[in-house]
C-alpha positions in Angstrom: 0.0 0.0 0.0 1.4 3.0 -0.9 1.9 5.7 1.7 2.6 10.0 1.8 3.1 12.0 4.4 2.2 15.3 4.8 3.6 18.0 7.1 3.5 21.8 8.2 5.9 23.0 10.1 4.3 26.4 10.1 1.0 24.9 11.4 2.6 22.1 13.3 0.3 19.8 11.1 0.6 16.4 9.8 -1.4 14.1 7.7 -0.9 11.0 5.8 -2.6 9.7 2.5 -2.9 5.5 1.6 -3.5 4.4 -1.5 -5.7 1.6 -1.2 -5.0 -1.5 -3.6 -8.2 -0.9 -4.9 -7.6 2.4 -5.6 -9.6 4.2 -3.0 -7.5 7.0 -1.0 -7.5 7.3 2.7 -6.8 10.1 4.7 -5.7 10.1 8.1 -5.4 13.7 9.9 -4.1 12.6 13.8 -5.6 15.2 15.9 -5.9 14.9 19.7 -9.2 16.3 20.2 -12.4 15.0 21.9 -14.3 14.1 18.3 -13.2 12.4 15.3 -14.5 13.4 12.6 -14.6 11.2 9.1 -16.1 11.1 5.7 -16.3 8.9 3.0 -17.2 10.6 -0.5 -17.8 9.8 -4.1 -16.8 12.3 -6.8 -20.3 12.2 -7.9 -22.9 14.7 -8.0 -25.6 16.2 -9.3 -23.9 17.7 -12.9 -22.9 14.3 -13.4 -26.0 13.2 -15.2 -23.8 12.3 -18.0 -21.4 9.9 -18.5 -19.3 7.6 -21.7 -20.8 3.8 -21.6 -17.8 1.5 -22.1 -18.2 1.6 -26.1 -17.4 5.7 -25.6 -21.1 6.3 -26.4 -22.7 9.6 -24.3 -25.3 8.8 -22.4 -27.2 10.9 -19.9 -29.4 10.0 -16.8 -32.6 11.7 -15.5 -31.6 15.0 -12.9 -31.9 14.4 -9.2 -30.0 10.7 -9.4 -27.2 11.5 -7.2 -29.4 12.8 -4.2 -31.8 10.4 -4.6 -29.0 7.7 -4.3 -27.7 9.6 -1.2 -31.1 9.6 0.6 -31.7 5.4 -0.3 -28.5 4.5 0.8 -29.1 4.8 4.5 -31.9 2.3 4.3 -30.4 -1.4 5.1 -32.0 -4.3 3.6 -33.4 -6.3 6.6 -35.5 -2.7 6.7 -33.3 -0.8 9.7 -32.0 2.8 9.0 -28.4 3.4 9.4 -29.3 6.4 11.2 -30.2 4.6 14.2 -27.0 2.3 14.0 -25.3 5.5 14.4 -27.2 6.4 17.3 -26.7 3.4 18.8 -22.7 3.7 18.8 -23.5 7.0 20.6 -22.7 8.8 16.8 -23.8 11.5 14.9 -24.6 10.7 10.7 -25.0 13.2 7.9 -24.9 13.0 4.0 -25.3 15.8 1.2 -25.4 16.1 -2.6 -23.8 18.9 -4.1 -22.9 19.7 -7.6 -19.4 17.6 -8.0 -19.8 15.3 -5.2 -22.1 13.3 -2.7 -20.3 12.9 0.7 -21.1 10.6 4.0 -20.0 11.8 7.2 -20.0 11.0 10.6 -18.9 12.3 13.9 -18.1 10.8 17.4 -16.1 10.3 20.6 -16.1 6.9 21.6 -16.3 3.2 19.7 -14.4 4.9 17.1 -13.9 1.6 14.8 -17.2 0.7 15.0 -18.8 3.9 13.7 -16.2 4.1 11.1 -16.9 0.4 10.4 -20.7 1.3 9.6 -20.1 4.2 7.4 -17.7 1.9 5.1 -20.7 -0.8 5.6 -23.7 1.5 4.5 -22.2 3.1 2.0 -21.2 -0.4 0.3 -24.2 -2.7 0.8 -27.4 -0.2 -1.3 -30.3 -1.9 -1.3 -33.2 -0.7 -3.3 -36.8 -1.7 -3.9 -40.0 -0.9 -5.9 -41.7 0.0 -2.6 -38.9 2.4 -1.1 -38.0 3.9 -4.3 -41.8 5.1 -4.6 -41.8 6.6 -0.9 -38.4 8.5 -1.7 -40.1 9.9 -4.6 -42.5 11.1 -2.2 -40.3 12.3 0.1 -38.2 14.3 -2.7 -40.8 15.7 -4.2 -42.0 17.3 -0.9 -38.2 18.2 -0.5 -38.4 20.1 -4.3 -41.7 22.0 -3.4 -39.8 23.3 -0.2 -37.5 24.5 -2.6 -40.0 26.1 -4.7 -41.7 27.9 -2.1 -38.3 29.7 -1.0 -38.1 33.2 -1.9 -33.7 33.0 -1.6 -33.9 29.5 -3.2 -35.8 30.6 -6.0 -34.0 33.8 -6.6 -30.4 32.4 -6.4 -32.2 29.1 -8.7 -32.8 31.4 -11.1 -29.5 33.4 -11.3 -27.5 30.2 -12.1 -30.4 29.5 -15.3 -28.9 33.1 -16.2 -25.1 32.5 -16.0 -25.2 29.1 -17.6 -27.4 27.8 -21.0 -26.1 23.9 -20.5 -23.9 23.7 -17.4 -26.1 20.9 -14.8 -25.0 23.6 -12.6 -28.2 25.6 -13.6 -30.3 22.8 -12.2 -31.6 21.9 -8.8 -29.7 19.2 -7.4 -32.8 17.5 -6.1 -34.2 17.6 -9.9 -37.6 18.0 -10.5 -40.9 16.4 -10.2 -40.8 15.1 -13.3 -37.2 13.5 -13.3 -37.3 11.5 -10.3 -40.8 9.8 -11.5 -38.5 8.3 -13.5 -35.9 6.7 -11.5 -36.2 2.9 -10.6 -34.1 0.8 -7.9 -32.8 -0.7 -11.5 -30.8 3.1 -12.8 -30.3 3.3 -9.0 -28.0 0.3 -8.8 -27.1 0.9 -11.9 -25.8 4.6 -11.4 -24.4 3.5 -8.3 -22.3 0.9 -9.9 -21.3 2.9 -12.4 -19.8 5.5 -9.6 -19.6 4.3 -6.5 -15.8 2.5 -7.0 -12.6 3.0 -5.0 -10.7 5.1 -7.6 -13.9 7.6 -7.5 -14.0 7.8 -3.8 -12.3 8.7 -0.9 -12.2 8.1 2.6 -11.4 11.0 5.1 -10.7 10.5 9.3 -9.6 13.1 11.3 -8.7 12.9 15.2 -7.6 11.0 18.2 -7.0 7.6 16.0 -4.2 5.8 14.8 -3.7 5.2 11.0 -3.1 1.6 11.5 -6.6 1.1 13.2 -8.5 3.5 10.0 -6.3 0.9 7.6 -7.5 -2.2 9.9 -11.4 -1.5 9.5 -11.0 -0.2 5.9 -10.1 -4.1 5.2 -12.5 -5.9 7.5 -15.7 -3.4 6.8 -15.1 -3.1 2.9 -17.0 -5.7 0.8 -14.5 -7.7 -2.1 -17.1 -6.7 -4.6 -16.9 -3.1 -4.1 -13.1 -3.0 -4.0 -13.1 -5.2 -7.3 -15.5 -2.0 -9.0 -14.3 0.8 -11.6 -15.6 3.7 -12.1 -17.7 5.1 -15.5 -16.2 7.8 -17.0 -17.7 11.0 -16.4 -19.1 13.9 -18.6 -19.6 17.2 -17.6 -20.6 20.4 -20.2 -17.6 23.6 -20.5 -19.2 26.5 -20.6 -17.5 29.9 -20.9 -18.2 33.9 -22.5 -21.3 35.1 -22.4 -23.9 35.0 -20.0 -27.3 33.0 -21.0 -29.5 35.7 -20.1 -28.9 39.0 -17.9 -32.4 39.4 -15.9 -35.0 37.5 -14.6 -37.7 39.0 -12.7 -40.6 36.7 -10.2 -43.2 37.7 -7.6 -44.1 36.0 -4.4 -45.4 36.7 -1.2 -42.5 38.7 0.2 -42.3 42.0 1.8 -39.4 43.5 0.1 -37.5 42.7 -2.9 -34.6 40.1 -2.5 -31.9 40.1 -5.5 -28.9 37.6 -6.8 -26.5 39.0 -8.9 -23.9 36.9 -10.6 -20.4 37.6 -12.2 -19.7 34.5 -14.5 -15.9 33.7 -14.7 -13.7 31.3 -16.8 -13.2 27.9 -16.3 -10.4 27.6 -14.2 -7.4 25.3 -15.9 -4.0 24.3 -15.6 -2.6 22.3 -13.1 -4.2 21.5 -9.4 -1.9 23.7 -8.3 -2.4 26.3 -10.8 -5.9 26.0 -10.5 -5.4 26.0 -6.4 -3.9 29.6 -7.0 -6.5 31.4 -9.1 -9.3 30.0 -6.7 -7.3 31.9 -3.8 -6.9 35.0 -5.9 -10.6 35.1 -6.6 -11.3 34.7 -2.8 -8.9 37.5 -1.8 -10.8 39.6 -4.4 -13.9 38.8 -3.2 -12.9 39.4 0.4 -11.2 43.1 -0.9 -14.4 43.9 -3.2 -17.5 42.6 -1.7 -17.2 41.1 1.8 -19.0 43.1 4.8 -15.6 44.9 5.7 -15.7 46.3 2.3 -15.6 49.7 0.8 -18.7 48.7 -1.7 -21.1 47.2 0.8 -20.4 49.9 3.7 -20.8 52.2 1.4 -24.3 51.0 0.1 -25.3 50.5 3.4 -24.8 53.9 4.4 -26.4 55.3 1.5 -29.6 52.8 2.8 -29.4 50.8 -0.3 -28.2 47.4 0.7 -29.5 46.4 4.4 -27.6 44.0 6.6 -29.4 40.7 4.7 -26.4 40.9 2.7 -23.9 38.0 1.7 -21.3 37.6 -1.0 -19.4 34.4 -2.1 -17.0 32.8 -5.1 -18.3 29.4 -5.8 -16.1 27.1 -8.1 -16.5 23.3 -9.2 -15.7 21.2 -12.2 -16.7 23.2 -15.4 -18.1 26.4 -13.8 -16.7 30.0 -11.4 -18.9 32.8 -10.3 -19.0 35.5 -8.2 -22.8 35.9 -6.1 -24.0 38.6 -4.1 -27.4 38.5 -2.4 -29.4 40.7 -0.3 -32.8 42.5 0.0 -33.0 46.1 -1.5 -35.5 48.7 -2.7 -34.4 49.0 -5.8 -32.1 45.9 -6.7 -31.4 47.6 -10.5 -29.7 49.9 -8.4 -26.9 47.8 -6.7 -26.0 46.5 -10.1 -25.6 50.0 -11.7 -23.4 50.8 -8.4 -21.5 47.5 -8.3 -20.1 48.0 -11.8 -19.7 51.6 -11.5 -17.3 50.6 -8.2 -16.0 47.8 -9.8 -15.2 50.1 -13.4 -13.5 52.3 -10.3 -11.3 49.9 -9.1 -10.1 48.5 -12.3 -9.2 51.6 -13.5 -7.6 52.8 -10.4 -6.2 49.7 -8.5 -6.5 48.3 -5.4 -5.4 49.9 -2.5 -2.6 48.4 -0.2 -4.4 47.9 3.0 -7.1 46.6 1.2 -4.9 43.6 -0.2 -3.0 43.2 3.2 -6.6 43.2 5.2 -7.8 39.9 2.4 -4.7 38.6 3.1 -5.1 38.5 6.8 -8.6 37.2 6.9 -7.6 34.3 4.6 -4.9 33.6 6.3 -6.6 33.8 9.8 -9.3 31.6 8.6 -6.7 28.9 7.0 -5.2 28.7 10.4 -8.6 28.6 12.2 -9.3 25.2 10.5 -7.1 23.2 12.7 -9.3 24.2 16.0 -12.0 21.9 14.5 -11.8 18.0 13.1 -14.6 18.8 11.1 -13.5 21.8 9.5 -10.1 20.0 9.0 -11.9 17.3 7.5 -14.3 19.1 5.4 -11.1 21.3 3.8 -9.0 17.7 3.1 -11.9 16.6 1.4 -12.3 19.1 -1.1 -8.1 19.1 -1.4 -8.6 15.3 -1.6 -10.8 15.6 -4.8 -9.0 18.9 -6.6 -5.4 16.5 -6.4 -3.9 19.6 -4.0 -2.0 19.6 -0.8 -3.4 21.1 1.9 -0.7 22.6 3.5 0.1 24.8 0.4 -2.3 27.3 1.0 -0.5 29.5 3.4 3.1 29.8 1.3 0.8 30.6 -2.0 -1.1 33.1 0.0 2.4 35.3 0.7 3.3 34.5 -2.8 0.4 36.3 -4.5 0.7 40.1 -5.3 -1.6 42.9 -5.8 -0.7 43.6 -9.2 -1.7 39.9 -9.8 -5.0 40.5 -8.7 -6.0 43.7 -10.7 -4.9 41.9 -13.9 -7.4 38.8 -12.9 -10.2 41.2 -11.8 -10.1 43.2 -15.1 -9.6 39.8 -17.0 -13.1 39.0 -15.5 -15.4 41.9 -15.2 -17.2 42.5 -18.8 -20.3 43.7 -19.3 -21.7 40.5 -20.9 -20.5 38.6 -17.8 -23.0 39.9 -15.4 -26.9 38.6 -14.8 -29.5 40.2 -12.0 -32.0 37.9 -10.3 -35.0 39.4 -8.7 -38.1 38.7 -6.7 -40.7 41.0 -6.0 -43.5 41.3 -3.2 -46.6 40.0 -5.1 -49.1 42.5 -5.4 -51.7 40.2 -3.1 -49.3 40.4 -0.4 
């Protein structure tokens, strides 16, 4: 079995990565704290509705697959839920879909073997019928109106149909009522077959445990089957320019209108590392241009145009990058016409200094806050785990970006035809 270590002086850190003979990747973070913290993931999700059959042929399944395989899998075959299993140990269970990815997790702080044992052994052993599949579909669909009846869900829902005309990104990860009438315990094993091998997956534990004992219940817990398994190739859509559309406009029973405004960025390329490096630039950028500390929202907020519902964000994954900022507002026309007049401002003027040391900080701070938490340590190896990077990079590429680096990638990505508004209005009934 191959082994890696990892280490940070800096952070006084260590971690080590096995490479499975199967393939699968395990992660051990020791951490002497009171929980352990672990989760076992498959780089599937819900943009992954296409995939290449073995003959190269595309082939594409029906939206929502990926959650609905998430919600299924934590029903055993002799009828139990895995849920309770967990409760039993004295554990905590979780699961979620998101667009690149479906991840299991667990928590705990005693019979740490066994709870890691029963995460291997649910994920491993799905069992699906005609009976349950038709009560998930209940279930889901109840999940999907929930959706539709959110003001925020809707809005931001709607601003990713804007930015993207055939990313999967632009659709609900839950799908819709209509797709998942249309999945069967047959496409469920099927897509789980297709996915669910050790080369697409990876297993993360972080805290009080020894690597030996992870390695020890990896091989008793995992089923010969699974570890025999290979993964379909996956297929997901590039999308870059334009945006597909630059307003959309609903009404529901709100009492002041809530907005979503999207800058659509490249896809990022290069190497992990490469890659690793732009995502940190865009963060410190959107840290300098529209966090709460910033000049842009203070000043709106002064001016009584943005009000404190605000929140801004980069999201990235496989095929898509975007800039989002959300709030409630009077007029929300308005913050778009300020927010590229201030961002026309600081492209043509440049970043001030203490700006780009103040990012710098706050990233920083927050990179070194993750090792107070085995779940925050394990959440961030995860997504370092997936994107082929090393976790401990992230502080010497922090020192090594500049500001001048920045204003080149900031007017590399605001255009006008990169920008979409998404707003919903009070109803007039309301």
């Amino acid at each position: 079995m191959k082994k890696t270590e990892f280490s940070s002086a800096l952070l006084r850190e260590r971690y080590i990565k096995f490479t499975h003979p199967s393939g699968l990747p395990i992660y051990v973070f020791p951490k002497k704290m009171t929980t352990t913290f672990a989760y076992f993931a498959v780089r599937y999700g819900s943009q992954n509705c296409e995939w290449v059959d073995a003959s190269g042929n595309p082939m594409r399944d029906p939206d929502g697959v990926a959650h609905f395989l998430e919600h299924k899998l934590f029903e055993n075959e002799d009828g139990s839920d895995a849920f309770a299993r967990f409760s039993e140990l004295g554990a905590d269970a979780n699961a979620y879909t998101s667009y690149d990815r479906t991840a299991y997790l667990c928590s705990c702080t005693e019979n740490v073997e066994d709870v890691l044992a029963e995460l291997l052994h649910f994920v491993t052993h799905p069992h699906f019928t005609d009976a349950s599949v038709k009560k998930e579909q209940g279930i889901i669909a109840e999940e999907i109106r929930m959706y539709e009846d959110n003001p925020w869900e809707r809005c931001y829902q709607n601003l990713l149909k804007l930015l993207y005309r055939k990313h999967p990104v632009r659709k609900n990860i839950c799908g819709t009522q209509s797709s998942i009438r249309k999945i069967t315990p047959e496409l469920l094993y099927a897509c789980y077959n297709r996915f669910y091998a050790p080369e697409n997956m990876v297993l993360i534990v972080c805290g009080d445990v020894a690597p030996e004992t992870v390695l020890a219940v990896v091989d008793r817990a995992l089923p010969q089957e699974f570890l025999l398994r290979r993964a379909t190739g996956l297929r997901v859509p590039r999308e870059t320019g334009a945006v597909a559309g630059s307003y959309a406009e609903i009404s529901m029973p709100i009492s002041k209108p809530i907005y979503a405004i999207g800058i659509k960025d490249g896809v990022l390329g290069g190497t992990p590392n490469e890659r690793l490096r732009l995502e940190l630039c865009h963060a410190m950028l959107d840290e300098i241009l529209f966090s709460r500390s910033g000049h842009f929202y203070n000043d709106l907020f002064e001016r009584g145009i943005l009000t404190p519902s605000y929140s801004s964000g980069y999201s990235v994954g496989d095929g898509f990058s975007f800039y989002s900022l959300e709030g409630e507002a009077d007029d929300p026309q308005a913050v778009l016409d300020e927010l590229k007049s201030y961002l026309a401002s600081v492209c043509k003027n440049g970043i001030a200094d203490e700006d780009f040391e103040r990012a710098r900080r706050v990233l920083y701070a927050d990179e070194v806050c993750t090792y107070d938490s085995t779940e925050e340590i394990a959440t961030r190896l995860l997504t370092f785990a997936f994107e082929g990077t090393e976790l401990f990079s992230c502080p010497a590429l922090l020192q090594k970006i500049s500001k001048k680096e920045l204003e080149e990638l900031l007017r590399a990505t605001v255009f006008e035809n990169r920008f979409s508004l998404s707003v919903v209005l009070p109803s007039e009934s309301h």
